[in-house]
C-alpha positions in Angstrom: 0.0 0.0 0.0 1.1 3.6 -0.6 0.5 6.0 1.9 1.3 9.6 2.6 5.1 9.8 3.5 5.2 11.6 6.5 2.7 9.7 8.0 4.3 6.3 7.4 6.5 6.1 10.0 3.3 5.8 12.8 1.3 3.4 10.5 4.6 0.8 10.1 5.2 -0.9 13.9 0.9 -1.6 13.9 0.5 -2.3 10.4 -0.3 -6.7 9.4 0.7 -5.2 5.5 3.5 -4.4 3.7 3.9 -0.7 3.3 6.3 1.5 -0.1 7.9 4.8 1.1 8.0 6.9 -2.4 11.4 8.1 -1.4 12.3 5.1 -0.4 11.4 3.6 -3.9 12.9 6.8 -5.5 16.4 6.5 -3.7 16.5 2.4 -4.8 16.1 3.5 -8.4 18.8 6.1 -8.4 20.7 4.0 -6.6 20.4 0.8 -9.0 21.0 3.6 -12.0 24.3 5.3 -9.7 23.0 8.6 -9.4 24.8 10.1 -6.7 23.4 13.8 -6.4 19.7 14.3 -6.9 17.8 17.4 -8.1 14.5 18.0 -6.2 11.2 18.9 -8.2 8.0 19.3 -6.3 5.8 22.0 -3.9 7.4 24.0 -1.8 5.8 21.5 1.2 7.4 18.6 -0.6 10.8 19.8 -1.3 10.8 21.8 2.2 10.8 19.0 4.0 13.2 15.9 4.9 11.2 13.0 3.0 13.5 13.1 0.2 16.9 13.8 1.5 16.5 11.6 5.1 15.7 8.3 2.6 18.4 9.7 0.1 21.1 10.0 2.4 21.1 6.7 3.7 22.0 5.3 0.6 24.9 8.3 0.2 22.7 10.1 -2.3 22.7 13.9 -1.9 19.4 15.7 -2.5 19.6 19.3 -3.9 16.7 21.0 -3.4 16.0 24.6 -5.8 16.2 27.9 -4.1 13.7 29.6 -2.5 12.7 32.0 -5.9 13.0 28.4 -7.8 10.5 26.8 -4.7 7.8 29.3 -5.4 7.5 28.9 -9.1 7.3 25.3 -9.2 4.6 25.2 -6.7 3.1 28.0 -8.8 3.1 26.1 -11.6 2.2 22.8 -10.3 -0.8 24.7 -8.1 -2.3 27.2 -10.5 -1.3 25.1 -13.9 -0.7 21.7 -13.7 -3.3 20.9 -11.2 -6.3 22.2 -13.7 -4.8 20.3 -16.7 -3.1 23.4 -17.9 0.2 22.8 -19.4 1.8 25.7 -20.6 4.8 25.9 -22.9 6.2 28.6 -20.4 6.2 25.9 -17.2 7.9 23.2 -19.4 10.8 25.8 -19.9 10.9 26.8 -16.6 11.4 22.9 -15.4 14.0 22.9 -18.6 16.1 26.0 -17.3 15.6 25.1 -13.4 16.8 21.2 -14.6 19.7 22.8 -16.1 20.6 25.2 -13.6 20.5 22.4 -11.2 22.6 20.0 -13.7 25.7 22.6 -13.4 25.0 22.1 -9.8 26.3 19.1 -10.0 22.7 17.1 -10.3 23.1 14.0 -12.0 19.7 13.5 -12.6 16.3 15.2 -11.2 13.5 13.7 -8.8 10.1 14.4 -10.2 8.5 14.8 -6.6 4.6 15.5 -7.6 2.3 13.3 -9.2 1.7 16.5 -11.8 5.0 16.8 -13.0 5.8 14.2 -15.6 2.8 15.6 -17.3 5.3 18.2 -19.1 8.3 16.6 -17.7 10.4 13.1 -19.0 13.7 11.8 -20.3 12.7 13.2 -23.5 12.7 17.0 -22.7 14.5 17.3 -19.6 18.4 18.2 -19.3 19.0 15.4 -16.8 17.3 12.0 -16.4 14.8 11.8 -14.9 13.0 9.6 -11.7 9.1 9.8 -11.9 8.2 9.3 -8.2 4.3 8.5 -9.2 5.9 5.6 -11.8 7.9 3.9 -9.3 5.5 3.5 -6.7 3.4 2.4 -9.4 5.8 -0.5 -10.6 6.9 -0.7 -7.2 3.5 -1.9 -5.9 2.8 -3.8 -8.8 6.2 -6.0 -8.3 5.3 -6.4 -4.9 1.7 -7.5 -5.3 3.1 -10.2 -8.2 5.6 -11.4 -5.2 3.2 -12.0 -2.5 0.3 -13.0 -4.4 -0.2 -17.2 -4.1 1.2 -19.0 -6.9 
């Protein structure tokens, strides 16, 4: 089951099921692909906090997140665009230029935190790979359902 991240850790010690962390499914990918230094996409609440870089840094990946200017317009975009289905030539530049300010950061590739995101955003437009949270929870859950289901 997926749940909210920050709520996880109270659900865990009572829950009888198996539970995905996103981040925690994020930081195996990039991981498994090498990535060492990860640029963070998402709201301002999302990048903000410590649910990427706490599940990052335990597998020696460093999270970058985007300034506080860079914070405001993602979540402006994701909020008062992406949200209503409205995806603007001008939002998928702004994801192209932050991507590539954050590439000569040092970001070897970029975490698309919200679920709106790969709606403008993939491997195919972006200046750095890319890890689709939403997709790998998806698979995630999917592999894990096809292990535990009875054979």
């Amino acid at each position: 089951m997926a749940v909210q991240p920050k709520a996880l850790p109270g659900i865990l010690p009572r829950s009888p099921l198996p539970w995905l962390h996103i981040a925690e499914v994020v930081a195996e990918e990039a991981e498994r692909r090498g990535f060492r230094r990860l640029a963070l996409s998402g709201t301002r609440w999302l990048v903000d906090s410590e649910v990427y870089p706490e599940k990052l840094a335990a597998r020696g990946i460093e999270c970058v997140r985007p300034d506080d200017a860079e914070r405001d317009e993602v979540s402006r975009i994701i909020m008062d665009e992406l949200v209503y289905g409205d995806f603007r030539p001008s939002g998928i530049a702004y994801f192209q230029q932050l991507f590539t300010r954050m590439k000569a950061r040092g970001c070897e590739a970029a975490i698309l935190g919200c679920t709106e995101i790969p709606l403008i955003m993939n491997d195919d437009n972006s200046p750095l790979p890319t890890l689709d949270s939403t997709r790998l929870l998806a698979r995630a859950a999917l592999d894990r359902a096809l292990l535990d289901r009875p054979r």
